[in-house]
C-alpha positions in Angstrom: 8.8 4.6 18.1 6.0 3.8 15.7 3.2 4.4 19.0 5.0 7.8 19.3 4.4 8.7 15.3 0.6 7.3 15.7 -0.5 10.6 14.3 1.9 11.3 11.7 1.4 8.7 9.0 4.1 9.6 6.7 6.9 9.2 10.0 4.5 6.1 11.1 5.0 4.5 7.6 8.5 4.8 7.7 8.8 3.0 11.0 6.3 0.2 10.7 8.1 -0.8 7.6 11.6 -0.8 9.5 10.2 -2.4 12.2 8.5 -5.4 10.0 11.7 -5.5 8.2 13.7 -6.3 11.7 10.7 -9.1 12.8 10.8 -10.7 9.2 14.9 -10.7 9.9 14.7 -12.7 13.1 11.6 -14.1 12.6 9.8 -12.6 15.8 5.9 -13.4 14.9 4.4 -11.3 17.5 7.0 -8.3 15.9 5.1 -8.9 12.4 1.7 -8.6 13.7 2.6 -5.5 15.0 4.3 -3.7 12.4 1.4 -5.0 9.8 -1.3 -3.4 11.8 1.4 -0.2 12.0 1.0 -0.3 8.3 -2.3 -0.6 7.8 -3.2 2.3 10.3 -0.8 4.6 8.3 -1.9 3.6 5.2 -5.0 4.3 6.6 -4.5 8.1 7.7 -3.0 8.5 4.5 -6.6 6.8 2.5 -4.5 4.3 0.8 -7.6 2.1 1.8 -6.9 -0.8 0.0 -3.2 -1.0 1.1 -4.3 -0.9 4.6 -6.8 -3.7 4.7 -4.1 -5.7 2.9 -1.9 -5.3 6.1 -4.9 -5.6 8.8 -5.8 -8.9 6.6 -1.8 -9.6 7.6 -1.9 -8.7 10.8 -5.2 -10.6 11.5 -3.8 -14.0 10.0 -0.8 -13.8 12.3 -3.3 -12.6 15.4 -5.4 -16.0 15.0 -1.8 -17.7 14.0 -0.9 -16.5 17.7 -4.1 -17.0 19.8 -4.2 -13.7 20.6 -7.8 -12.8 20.5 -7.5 -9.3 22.1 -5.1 -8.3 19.5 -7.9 -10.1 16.4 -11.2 -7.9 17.5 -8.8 -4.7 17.4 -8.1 -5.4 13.7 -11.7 -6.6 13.7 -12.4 -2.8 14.4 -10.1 -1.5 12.1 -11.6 -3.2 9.0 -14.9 -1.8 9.6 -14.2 1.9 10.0 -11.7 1.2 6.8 -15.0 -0.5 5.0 -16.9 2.6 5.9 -14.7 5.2 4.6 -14.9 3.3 1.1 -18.7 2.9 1.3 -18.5 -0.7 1.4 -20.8 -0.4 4.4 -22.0 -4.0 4.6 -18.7 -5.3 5.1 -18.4 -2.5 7.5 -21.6 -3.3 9.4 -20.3 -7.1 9.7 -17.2 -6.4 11.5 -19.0 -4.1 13.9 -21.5 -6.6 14.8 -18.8 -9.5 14.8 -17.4 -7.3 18.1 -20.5 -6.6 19.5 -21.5 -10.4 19.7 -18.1 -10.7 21.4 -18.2 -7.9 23.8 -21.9 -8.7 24.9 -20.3 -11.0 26.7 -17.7 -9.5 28.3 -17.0 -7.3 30.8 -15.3 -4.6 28.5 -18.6 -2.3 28.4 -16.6 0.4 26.9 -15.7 -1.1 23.6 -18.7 -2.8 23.4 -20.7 0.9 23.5 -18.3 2.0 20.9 -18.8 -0.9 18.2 -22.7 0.2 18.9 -21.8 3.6 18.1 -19.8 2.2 15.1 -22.0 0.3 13.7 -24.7 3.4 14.3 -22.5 5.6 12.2 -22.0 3.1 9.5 -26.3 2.2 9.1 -26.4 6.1 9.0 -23.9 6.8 6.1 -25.5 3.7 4.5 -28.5 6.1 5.0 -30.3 3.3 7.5 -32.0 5.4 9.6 -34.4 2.7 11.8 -31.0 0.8 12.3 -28.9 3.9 13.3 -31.5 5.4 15.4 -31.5 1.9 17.6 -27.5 1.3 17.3 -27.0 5.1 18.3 -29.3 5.0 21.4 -28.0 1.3 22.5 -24.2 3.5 22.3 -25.8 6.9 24.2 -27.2 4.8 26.6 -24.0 2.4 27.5 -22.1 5.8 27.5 -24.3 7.6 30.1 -24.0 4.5 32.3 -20.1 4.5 31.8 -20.5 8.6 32.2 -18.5 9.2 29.1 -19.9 12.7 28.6 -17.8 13.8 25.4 -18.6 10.7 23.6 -22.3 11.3 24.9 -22.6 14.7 23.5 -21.4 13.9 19.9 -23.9 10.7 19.5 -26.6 12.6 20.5 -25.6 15.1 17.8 -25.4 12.3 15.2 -28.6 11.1 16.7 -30.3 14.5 15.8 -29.1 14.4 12.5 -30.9 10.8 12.2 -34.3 12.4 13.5 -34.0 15.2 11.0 -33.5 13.0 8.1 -36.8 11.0 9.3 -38.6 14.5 9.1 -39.2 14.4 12.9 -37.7 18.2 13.3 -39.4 18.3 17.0 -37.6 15.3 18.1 -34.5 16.4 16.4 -34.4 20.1 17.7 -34.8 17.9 21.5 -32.1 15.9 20.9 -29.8 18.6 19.1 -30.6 20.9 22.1 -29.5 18.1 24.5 -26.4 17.7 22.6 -25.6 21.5 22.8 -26.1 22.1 26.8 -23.6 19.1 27.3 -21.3 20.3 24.9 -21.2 23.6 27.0 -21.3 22.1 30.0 -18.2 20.1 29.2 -17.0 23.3 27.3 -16.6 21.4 24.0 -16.4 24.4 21.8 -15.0 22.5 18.6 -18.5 20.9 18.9 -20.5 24.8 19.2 -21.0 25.4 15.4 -21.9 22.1 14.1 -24.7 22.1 16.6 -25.6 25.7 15.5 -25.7 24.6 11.8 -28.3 21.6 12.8 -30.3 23.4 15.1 -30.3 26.2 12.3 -31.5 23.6 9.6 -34.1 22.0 12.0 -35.8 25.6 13.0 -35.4 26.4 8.9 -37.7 23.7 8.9 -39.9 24.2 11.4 -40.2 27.5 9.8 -38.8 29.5 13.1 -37.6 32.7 11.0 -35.9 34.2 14.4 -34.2 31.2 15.8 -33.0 30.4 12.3 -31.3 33.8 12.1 -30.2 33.6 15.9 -28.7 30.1 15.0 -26.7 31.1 11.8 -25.6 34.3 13.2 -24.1 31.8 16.5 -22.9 29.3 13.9 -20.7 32.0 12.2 -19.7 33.4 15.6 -18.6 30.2 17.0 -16.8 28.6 13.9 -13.1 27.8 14.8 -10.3 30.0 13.1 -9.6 28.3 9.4 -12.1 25.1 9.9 -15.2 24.5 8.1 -17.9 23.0 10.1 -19.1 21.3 7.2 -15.7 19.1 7.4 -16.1 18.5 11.1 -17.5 15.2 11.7 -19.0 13.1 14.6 -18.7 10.1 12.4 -19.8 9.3 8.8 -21.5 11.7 6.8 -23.9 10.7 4.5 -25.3 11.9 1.0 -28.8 13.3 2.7 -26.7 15.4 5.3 -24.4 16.8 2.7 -27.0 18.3 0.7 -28.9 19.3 3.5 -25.7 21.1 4.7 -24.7 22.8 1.3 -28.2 24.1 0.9 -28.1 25.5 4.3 -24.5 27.4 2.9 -26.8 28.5 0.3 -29.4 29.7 2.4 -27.5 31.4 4.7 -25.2 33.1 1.8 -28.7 34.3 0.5 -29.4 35.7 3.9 -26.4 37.8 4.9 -25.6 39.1 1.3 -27.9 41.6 -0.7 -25.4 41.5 -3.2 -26.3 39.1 -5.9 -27.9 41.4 -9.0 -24.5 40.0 -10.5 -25.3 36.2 -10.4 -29.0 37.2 -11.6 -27.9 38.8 -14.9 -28.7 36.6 -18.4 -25.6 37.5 -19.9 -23.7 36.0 -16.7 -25.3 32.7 -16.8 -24.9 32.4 -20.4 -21.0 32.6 -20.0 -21.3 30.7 -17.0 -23.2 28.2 -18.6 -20.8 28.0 -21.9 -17.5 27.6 -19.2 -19.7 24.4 -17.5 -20.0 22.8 -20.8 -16.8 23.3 -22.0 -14.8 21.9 -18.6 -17.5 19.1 -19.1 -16.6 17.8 -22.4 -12.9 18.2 -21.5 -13.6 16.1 -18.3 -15.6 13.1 -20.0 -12.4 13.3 -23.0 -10.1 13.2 -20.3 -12.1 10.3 -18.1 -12.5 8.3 -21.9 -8.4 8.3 -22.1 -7.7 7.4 -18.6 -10.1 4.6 -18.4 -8.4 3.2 -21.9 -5.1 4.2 -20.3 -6.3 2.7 -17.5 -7.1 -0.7 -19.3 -3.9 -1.4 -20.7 -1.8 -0.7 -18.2 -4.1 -3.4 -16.1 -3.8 -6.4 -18.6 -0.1 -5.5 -18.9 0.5 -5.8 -14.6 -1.6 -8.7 -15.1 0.9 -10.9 -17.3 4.2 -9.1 -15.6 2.3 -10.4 -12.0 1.8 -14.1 -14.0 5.2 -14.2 -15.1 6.9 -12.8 -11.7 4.5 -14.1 -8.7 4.7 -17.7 -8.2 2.4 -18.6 -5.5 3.2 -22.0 -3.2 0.2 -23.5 -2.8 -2.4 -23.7 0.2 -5.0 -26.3 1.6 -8.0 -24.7 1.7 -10.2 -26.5 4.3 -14.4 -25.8 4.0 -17.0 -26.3 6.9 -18.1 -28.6 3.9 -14.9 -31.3 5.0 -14.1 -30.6 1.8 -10.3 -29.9 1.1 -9.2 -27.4 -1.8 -6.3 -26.9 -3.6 -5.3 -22.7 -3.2 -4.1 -22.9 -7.0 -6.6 -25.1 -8.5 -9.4 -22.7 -7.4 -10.6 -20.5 -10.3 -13.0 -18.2 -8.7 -15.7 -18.0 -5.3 -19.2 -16.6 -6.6 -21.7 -16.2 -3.4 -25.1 -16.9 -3.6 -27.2 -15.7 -0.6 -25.7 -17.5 2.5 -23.3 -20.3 0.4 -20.7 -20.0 -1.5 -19.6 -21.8 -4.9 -16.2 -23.0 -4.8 -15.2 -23.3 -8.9 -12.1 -25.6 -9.3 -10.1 -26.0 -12.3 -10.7 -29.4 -13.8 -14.1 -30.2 -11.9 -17.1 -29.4 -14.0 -19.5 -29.0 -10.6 -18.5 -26.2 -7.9 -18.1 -27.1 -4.1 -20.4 -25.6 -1.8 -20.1 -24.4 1.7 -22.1 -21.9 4.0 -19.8 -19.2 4.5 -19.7 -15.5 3.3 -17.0 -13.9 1.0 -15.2 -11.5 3.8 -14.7 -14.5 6.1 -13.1 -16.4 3.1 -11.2 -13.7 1.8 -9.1 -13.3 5.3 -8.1 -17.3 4.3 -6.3 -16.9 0.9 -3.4 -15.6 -0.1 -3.7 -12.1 -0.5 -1.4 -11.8 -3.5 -3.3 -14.3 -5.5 -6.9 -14.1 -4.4 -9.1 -10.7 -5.1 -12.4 -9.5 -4.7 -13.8 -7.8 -7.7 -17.1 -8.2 -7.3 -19.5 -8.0 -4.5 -20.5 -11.2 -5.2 -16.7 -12.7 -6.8 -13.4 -14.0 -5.4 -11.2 -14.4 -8.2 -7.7 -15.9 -8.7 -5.7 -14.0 -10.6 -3.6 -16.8 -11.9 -6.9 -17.7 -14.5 -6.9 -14.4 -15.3 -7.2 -13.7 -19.5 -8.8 -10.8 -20.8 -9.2 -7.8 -19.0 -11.6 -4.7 -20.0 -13.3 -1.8 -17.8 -16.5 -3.5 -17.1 -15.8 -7.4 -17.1 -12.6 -9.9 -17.0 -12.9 -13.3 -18.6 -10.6 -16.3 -17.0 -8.8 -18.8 -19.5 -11.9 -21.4 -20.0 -14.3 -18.6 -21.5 -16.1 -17.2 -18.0 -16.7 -13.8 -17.8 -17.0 -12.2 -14.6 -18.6 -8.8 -14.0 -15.7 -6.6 -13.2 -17.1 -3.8 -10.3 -15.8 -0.3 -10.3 -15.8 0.0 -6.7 -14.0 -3.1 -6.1 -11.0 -2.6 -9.5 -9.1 -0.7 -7.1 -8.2 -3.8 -4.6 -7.4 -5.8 -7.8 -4.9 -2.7 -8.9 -3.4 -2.8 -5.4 -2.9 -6.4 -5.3 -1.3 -5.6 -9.0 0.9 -2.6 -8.0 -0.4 -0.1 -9.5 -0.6 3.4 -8.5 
């Protein structure tokens, strides 16, 4: 039932959670792993990010309690293109190459091309463009041999995009060309007007007045009933793509319409100008309230989760043959390829080679989060909480990131 609701999250959702709650009933391990990764795809369709990596984390544990390795690099998968949708793109990049030193040796060619063209998309929305270029060809290359056409096609559109951004416009309008022909070869037309809109861009650039007008005119022709071809993406879309796309939209605008003496009178940008600054300074009062709002509602979670969330204990065992207590560990700080283990009662930390992702799949998700790119922290030792830092109960303060708050407010129950 939950395979048949794959793309309805809402009905998915509903079924993992029935379907965990049978396995967790008569204690059927494989039935668990399951119904967590369930969860965490649903979660994931629905952008509860967070939530979802909580389950694959789940699902992952019970996939390495199991043996079953297929099942681990699937997860392995999920995580990254979860990573990338939140912009943590290291993390995402990690996971992809993590499958890719696994299926280079393997004879599964096909998921090995598609965790190059992963981690190809990710390097590109992390605005990469060397690495993409060299991840994305690796992919176009495995999926000619495979004769994946349709994947073919919409990497060598990505790939176009890459070129552009480098400011190679010759090699991009090759590669965007390519990209079109196969697309009409294979009959692909969802794929016709974001082709048109690059290829548009690139001869903007190359200052080719009539196949820029040919190229917007096709774009508009070809767009599909109700979509915008700005929201149709290959892969990840990146900040230099997005702006490169809205000022086409503004170009073009400018070219089909004559009408704009309106937009060009003083009076008019006056007002509009007034409007902007008065939706501003209601925004930032607004944002000021929330984030004290925000604040308070955080530090009271935090004592309801002390009081309420009693955590048994875990041996944590380090490559270091060093043996830690799950509870007596205040906080992980990385620094460059080691960590720092910081135990309560010890004044010096225990180190280990290791990186913050691998360890974070080890601790008890309920008690352990990251809120830092470079901090583990256990929210037992928690003390004082404020937007920008925490402090723990010996007197630390820890920089608290704003990207990362929401995985401590997930672990905390908060909406």
């Amino acid at each position: 039932m939950t395979r048949k609701h794959l793309r309805t999250p809402d009905s998915l959702l509903l079924y993992s959670q029935k379907m965990l709650e049978f396995s967790q009933k008569h204690n059927l391990t494989n039935g668990k792993k399951e119904a967590y990764r369930f969860l965490g795809i649903a979660n994931s369709r629905l952008q509860n990010y967070q939530k979802s990596n909580l389950f694959f984390y789940k699902a992952l544990r019970f996939s390495k309690e199991l043996g079953d390795t297929r099942f681990e690099h699937i997860i392995y998968n999920d995580l990254s293109i979860n990573h990338r949708n939140t912009k943590y793109y290291d993390s995402a990049i990690y996971y992809s190459k993590k499958l890719i030193n696994i299926y280079r040796t393997s004879d599964d060619k096909r998921s090995l091309n598609m965790s190059y063209m992963n981690l190809g998309i990710s390097y590109f929305s992390k605005l990469s463009l060397d690495s993409a270029q060299y991840y994305l060809d690796q992919s176009i290359k495995g999926f000619k041999k495979n004769e994946n056409l349709m994947l073919v096609t919409n990497n060598l559109s990505l790939l176009a995009e890459v070129y552009f951004q480098k400011e190679d416009y010759n090699k991009a309008l090759k590669i965007a060309d390519s990209s079109q022909k196969l697309a009409e070869k294979l009959k692909l037309q969802r794929n016709y007007s974001r082709n048109y809109n690059l290829l548009a861009r690139i001869h903007n650039k190359l200052n080719n007045k009539e196949a820029y007008n040919k190229y917007i005119k096709l774009e508009e022709a070809n767009r599909l009933k109700n979509i915008d071809p700005r929201n149709i993406k290959v892969g990840g879309i990146n900040e230099s793509q997005q702006k490169s796309i809205t000022q086409h939209y503004l170009d073009k605008e400018k070219h089909l319409s004559e009408d704009k003496l309106f937009y060009k009178n003083n009076l008019f940008k006056i007002v509009a100008l007034a409007i902007f600054l008065f939706f501003i300074s209601i925004y930032f009062y607004k944002k000021n309230n929330k984030s004290q709002n925000e604040i308070s509602l955080l530090r009271e979670k935090l004592k309801s989760h002390a009081e309420n969330n009693i955590v048994e204990s875990e041996l944590l065992y380090l490559k270091s043959k060093a043996v830690i207590n799950s509870n007596k560990l205040r906080f992980i700080k990385s620094a460059g390829h080691y960590l720092e283990f910081h135990i309560a009662g010890k004044e010096k930390p225990e180190i280990d080679r290791n990186s913050l992702i691998s360890i974070l799949e080890t601790l008890p998700s309920q008690q352990f989060v990251r809120i830092h790119k470079s901090y583990i922290v256990n929210i037992a030792y928690i003390k004082i909480i404020n937007s920008t830092k925490l402090m723990l109960n010996d007197g630390t303060w820890i920089n608290l990131s704003r990207t990362y708050k929401q995985q401590l407010k997930e672990v905390l129950n908060i909406k």
